[in-house]
C-alpha positions as CSV (number, residue, x, y, z in Angstrom):
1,X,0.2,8.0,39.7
2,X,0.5,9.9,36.6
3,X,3.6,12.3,35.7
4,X,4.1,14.4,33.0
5,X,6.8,13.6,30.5
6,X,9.2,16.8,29.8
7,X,11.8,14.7,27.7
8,X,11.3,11.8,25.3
9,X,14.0,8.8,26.1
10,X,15.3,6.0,23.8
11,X,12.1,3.8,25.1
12,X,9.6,6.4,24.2
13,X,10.8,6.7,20.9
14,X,10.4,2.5,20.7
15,X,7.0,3.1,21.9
16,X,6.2,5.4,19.3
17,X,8.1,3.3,16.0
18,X,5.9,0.4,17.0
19,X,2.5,2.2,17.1
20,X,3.0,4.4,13.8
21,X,5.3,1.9,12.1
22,X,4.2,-1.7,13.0
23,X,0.3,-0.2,14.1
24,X,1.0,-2.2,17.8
25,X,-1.3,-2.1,20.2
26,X,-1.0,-0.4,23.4
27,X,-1.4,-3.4,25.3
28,X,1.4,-5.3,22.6
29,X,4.0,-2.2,23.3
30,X,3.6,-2.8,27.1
31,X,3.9,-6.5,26.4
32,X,7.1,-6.4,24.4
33,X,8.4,-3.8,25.8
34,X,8.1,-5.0,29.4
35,X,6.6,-2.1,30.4
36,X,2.8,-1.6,32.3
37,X,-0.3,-0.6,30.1
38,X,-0.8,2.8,32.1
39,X,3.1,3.4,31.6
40,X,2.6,3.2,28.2
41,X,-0.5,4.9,27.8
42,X,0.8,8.0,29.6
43,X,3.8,8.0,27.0
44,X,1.4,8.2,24.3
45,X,-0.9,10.5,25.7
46,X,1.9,13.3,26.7
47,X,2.2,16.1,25.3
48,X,5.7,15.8,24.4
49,X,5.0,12.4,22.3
50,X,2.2,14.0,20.6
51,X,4.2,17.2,19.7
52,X,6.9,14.6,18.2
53,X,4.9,12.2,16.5
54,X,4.2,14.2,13.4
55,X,8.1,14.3,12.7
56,X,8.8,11.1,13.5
57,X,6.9,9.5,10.6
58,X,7.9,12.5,8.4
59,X,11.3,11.5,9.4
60,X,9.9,7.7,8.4
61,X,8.4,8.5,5.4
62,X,11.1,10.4,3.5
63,X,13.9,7.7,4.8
64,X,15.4,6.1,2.0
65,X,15.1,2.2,2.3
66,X,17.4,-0.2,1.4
67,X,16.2,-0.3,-2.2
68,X,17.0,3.7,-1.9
69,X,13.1,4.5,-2.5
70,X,11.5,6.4,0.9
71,X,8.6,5.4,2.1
72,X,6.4,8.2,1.1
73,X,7.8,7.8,-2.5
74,X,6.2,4.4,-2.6
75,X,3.4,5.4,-1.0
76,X,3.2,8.4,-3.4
77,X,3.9,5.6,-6.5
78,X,0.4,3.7,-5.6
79,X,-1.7,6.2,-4.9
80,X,-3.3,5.6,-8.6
81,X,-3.3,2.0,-7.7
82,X,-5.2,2.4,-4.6
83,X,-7.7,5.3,-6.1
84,X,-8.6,2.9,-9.2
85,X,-9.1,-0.3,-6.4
86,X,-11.5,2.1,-4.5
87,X,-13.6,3.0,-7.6
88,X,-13.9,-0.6,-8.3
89,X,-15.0,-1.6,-5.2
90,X,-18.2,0.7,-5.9
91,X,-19.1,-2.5,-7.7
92,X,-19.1,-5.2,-5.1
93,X,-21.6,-7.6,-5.1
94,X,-21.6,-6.6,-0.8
95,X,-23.6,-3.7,-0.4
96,X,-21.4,-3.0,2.7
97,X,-18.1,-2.9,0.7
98,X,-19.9,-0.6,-2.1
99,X,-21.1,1.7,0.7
100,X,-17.9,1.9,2.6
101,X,-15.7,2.7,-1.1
102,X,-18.6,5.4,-2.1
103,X,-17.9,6.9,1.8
104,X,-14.3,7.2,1.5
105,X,-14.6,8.7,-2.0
106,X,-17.1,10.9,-0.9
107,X,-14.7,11.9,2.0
108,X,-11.5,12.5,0.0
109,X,-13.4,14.7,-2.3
110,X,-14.8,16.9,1.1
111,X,-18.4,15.9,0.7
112,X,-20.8,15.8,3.4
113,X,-21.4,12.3,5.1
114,X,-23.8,9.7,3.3
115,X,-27.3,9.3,5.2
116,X,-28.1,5.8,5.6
117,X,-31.2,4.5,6.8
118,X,-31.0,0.8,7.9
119,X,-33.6,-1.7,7.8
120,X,-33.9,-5.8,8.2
121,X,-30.8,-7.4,6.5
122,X,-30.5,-4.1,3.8
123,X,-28.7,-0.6,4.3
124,X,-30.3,2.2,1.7
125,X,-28.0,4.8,0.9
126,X,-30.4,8.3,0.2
127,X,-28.6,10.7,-1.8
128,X,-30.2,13.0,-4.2
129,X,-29.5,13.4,-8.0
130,X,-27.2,16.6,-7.3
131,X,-25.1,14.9,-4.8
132,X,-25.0,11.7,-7.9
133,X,-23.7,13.8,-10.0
134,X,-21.3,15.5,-7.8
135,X,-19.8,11.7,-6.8
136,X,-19.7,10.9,-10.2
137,X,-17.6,14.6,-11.3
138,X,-15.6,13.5,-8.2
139,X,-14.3,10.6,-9.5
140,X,-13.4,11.9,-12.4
141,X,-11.6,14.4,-11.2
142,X,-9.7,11.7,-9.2
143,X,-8.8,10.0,-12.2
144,X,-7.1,12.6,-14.2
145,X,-4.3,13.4,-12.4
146,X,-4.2,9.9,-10.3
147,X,-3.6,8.8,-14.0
148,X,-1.0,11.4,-14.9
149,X,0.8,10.1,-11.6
150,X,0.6,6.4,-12.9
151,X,2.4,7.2,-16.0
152,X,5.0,9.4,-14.3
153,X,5.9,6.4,-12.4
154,X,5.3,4.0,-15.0
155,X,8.3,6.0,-16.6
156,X,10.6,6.1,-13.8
157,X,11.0,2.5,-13.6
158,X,11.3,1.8,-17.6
């Protein structure tokens, strides 16, 4: 039987700390929660949880932690450190790796998907020299101000 919920309780908002906060499982929640799967799963599929989820890990993010630094200001701190790890993973000796960095670059900077074309044991990525070029621009416009970040925070904990 399913029901809609109108109110979130204590336990929904338990549900919904360990699926943004610890990435849990449905199946895990219901587990350690003593709950059943399909209770669960209608919790996170209400409309009132999904209406509140968006404020709940604002609410996480800008929390300070013990250390007085939110999580969003740490996130925030290695955003150069993850951008510069991506680009450097364009070098990987696995083709998959290379191709999966060059996708998620390609995304950020709101290009189309890559067309891939597989064949025995190889994967051929087909872009044209325009779309090179635009990766390539992409990137470096990544790295300016990811870098101008870096030294911001690089100066904050001198």
């Amino acid at each position: 039987m399913s029901y809609e919920i109108k109110k979130l309780l204590p336990r929904h908002y338990k549900i919904m700390d360990l699926l943004l906060l610890l990435g849990k499982k449905q199946k895990e929640i219901a587990e350690e929660l003593s709950l059943t799967e399909q209770t669960v799963s209608s919790v996170v599929n209400s409309r009132v949880f999904k209406e509140h989820l968006p404020g709940r890990m604002a609410e996480f993010l800008e929390k300070p932690g013990e250390d007085g630094v939110s999580a969003g200001e740490l996130l925030h701190s290695r955003l150069a450190d993850a951008a510069k790890r991506l680009c450097e993973m364009l070098d990987s000796d696995d083709d998959r790796v290379a191709l999966r960095a060059a996708q998620d670059i390609l995304d950020r900077g709101g290009h189309a998907k890559i067309t891939r074309t597989n064949s025995v044991r190889q994967s051929i990525v087909l872009i044209d020299d325009k779309t090179a070029k635009r990766i390539e621009q992409t990137i470096l416009e990544m790295s300016e101000p990811l870098q101008e970040i870096s030294e911001f925070n690089s100066e904050l904990f001198l």
